[in-house]
C-alpha positions as CSV (number, residue, x, y, z in Angstrom):
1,X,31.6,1.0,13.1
2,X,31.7,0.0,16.8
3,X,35.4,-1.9,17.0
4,X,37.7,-4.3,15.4
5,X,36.3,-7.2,14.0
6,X,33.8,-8.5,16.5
7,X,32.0,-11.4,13.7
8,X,31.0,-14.2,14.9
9,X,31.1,-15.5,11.1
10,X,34.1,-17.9,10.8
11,X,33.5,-18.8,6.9
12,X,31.1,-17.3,3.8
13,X,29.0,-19.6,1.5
14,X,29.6,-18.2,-2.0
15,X,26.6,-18.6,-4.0
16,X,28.4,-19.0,-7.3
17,X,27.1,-18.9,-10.6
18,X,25.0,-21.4,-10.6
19,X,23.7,-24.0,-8.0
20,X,22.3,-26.0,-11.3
21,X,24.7,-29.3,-10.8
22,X,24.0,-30.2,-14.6
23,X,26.0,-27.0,-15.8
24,X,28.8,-26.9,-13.4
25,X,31.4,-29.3,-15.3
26,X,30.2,-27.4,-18.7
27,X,31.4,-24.1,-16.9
28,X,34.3,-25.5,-15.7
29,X,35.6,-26.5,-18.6
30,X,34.5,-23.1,-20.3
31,X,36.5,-20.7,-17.4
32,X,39.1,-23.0,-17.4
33,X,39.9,-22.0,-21.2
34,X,39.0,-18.4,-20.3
35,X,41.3,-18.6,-17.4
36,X,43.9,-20.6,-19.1
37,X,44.0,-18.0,-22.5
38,X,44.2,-14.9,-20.3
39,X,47.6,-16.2,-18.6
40,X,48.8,-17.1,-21.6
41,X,48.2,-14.0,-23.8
42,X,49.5,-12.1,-20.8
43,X,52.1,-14.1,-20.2
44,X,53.5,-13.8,-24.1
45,X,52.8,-10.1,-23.9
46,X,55.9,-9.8,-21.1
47,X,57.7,-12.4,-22.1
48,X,58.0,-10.8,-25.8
49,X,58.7,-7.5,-24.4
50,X,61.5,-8.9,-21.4
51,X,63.3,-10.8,-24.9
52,X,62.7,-7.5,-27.5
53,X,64.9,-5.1,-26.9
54,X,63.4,-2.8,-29.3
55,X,59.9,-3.0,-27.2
56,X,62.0,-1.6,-24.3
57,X,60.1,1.5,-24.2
58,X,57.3,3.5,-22.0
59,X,54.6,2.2,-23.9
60,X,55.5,-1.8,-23.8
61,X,56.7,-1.0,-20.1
62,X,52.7,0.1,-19.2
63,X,51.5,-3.0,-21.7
64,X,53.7,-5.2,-19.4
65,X,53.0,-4.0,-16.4
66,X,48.8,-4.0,-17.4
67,X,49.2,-7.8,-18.3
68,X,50.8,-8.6,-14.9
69,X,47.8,-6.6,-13.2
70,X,45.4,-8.6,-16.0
71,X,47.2,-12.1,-14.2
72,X,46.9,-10.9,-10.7
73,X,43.3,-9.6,-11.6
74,X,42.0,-13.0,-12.8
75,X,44.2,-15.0,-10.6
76,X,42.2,-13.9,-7.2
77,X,39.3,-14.9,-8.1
78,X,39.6,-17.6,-10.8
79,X,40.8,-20.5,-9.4
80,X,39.0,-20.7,-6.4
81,X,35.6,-20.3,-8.7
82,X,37.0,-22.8,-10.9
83,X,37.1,-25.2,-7.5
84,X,33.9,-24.4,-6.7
85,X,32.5,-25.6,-10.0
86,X,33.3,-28.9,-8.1
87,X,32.7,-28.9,-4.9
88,X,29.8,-29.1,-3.1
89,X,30.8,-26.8,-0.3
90,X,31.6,-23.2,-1.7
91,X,33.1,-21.8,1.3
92,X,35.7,-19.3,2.2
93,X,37.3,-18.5,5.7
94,X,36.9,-14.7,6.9
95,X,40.0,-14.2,6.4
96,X,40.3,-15.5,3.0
97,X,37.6,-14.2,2.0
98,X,38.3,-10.4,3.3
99,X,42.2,-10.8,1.4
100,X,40.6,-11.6,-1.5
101,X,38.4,-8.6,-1.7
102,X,41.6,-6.5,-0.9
103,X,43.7,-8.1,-3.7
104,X,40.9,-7.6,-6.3
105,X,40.6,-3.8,-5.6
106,X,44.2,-3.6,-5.6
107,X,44.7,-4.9,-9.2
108,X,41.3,-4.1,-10.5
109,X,42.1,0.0,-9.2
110,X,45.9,-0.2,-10.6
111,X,45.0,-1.4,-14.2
112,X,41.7,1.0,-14.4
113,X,44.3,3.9,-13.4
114,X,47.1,2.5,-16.1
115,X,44.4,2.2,-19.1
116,X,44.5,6.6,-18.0
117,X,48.4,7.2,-17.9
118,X,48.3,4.4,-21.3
119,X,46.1,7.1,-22.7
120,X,48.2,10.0,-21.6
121,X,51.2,8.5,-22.5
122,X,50.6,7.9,-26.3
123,X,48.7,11.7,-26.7
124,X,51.9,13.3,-25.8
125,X,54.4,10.8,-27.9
126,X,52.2,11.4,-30.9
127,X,50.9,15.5,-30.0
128,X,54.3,16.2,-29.2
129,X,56.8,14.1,-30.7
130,X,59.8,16.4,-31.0
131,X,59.4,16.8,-26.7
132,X,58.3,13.6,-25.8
133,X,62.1,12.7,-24.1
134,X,61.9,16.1,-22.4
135,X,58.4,15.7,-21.3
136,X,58.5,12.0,-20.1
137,X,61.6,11.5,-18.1
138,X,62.9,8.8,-16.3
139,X,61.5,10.3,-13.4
140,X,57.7,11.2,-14.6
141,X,58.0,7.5,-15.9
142,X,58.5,5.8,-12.7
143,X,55.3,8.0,-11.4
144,X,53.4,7.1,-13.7
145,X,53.9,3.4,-13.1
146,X,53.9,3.7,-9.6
147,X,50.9,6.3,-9.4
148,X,48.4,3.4,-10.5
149,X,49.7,1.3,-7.7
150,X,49.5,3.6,-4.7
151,X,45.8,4.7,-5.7
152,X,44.8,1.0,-6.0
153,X,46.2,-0.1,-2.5
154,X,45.1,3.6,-0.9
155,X,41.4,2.3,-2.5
156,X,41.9,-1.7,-1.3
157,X,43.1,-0.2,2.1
158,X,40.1,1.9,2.5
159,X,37.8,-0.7,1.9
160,X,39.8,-3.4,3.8
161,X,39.8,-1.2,7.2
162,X,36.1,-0.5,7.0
163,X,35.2,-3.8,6.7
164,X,37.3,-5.1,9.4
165,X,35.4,-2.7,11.6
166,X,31.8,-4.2,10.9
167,X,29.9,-6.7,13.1
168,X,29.5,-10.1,11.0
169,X,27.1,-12.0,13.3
170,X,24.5,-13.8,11.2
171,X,24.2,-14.5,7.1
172,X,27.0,-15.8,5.5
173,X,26.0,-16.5,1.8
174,X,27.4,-14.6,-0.3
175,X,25.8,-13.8,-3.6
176,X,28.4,-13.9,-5.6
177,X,31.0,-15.9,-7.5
178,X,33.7,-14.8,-5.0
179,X,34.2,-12.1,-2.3
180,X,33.7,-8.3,-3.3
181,X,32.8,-5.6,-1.0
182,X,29.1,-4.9,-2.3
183,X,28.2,-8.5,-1.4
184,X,30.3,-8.3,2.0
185,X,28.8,-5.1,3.5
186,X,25.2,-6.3,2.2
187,X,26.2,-9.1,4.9
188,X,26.9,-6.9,8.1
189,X,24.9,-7.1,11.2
190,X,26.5,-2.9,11.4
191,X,25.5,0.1,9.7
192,X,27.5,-0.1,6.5
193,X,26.1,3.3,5.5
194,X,29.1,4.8,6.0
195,X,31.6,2.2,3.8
196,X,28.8,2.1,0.8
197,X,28.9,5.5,0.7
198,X,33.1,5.3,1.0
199,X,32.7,2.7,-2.1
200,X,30.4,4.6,-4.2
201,X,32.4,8.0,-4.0
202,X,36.1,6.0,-4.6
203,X,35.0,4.2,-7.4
204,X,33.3,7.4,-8.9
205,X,36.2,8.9,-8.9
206,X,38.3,6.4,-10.1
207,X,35.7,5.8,-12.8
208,X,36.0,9.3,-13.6
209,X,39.4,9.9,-13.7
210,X,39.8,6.9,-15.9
211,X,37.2,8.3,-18.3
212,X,38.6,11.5,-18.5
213,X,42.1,11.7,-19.1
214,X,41.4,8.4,-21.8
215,X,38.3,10.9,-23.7
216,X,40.5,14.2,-23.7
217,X,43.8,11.8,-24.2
218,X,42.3,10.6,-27.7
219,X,40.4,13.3,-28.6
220,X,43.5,15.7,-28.6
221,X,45.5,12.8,-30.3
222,X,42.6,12.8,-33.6
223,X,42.9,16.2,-33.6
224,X,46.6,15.9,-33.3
225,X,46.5,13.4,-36.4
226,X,44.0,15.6,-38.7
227,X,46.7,18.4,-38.3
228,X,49.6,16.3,-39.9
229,X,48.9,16.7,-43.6
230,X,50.7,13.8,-45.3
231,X,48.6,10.6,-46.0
232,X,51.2,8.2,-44.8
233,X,52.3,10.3,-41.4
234,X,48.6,10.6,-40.9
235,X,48.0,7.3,-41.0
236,X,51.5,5.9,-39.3
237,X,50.0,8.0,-36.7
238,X,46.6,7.1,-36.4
239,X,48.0,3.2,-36.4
């Protein structure tokens, strides 16, 4: 961690998928679909809730904000794969390559962290129905939308910074389909000790955040649901 930036590496090689030229147009054509059905489920899914007035609530508001992180998610790394599938050269500048590592933790951070307050967010409208106005203000909802956010640029950030500081002075092939950290550090003429161990511990904890609020979230909600005894509450619940 010696400095700012002192690489002599101007571009990466990505590795891609495959270097088998017989299966790039077939994969192409396949991750263009896959690309090309993700925008435009998640592209109905906040449309339909901008025109609905009825899905104007917390829940559709988290939806809609998890599809836009779904099309940012996909969109950083998808097209330029998709360009690769035909080109010969699969490069990336430094820079490039470095923003696009940033933008995925960003979005790939915020919409782990949103599946959590998703979680937490239907446990309390269906544990506690009678206070779910009182408990989820106006002010707890912003939060809660914004919370996501912050943690994935405080993660990107910390990622970002320590690889700026790293010597980049020999291999540039990257083996991978586009640039992530794990491929990135594994690349550093530095001792990247110090930002694996930084990557390990934030996404642990992310991980385990995640896991736990979504386990205890719907564990409390089934018990929630076997306490209602009616058969159609039970099960207007449980849907």
């Amino acid at each position: 961690m010696r400095g700012w930036n002192h690489t002599g590496v101007k571009e990466f090689l990505l590795v891609g998928l495959t270097e088998n030229p017989n299966v790039q147009i077939p994969l192409f054509l396949l991750f263009t679909l896959i690309y090309f059905i993700t925008l435009l489920g998640n592209l109905g899914i906040i449309i339909l809730i901008w025109l609905n007035a009825q899905l104007h609530t917390l829940m559709y508001f988290f939806l809609g904000n998890f599809s836009f992180c779904d099309i940012c998610c996909s969109t950083v790394f998808a097209p330029k794969m998709l360009v690769n599938f035909l080109t010969k050269h699969k490069s990336s500048t430094f820079s490039g390559c470095v923003l696009q590592s940033f933008s995925f933790a960003v979005y790939v951070t915020t919409e782990g962290i949103l599946l959590s307050m998703m979680a937490y967010d239907r446990y309390v409208a269906i544990a506690n129905p009678l206070l779910y106005t009182v408990i989820m203000t106006q002010r707890v909802c912003i939060q809660m939308v914004l919370a996501p956010y912050l943690g994935g640029l405080i993660n990107s950030l910390t990622h970002t910074i320590g690889l700026h500081k790293l010597d980049f002075c020999g291999p540039n092939i990257v083996d991978h389909y586009f640039c992530d950290v794990p491929p990135l550090l594994r690349l550093s003429c530095s001792d990247a000790h110090i930002n694996e161990m930084l990557f390990l511990v934030f996404s642990g904890l992310i991980a385990m955040f995640t896991f736990i609020v979504i386990m205890v979230s719907y564990i409390r909600i089934i018990i929630a649901i076997q306490r209602i005894h009616a058969a159609e509450g039970r099960y207007k619940a449980f849907s």
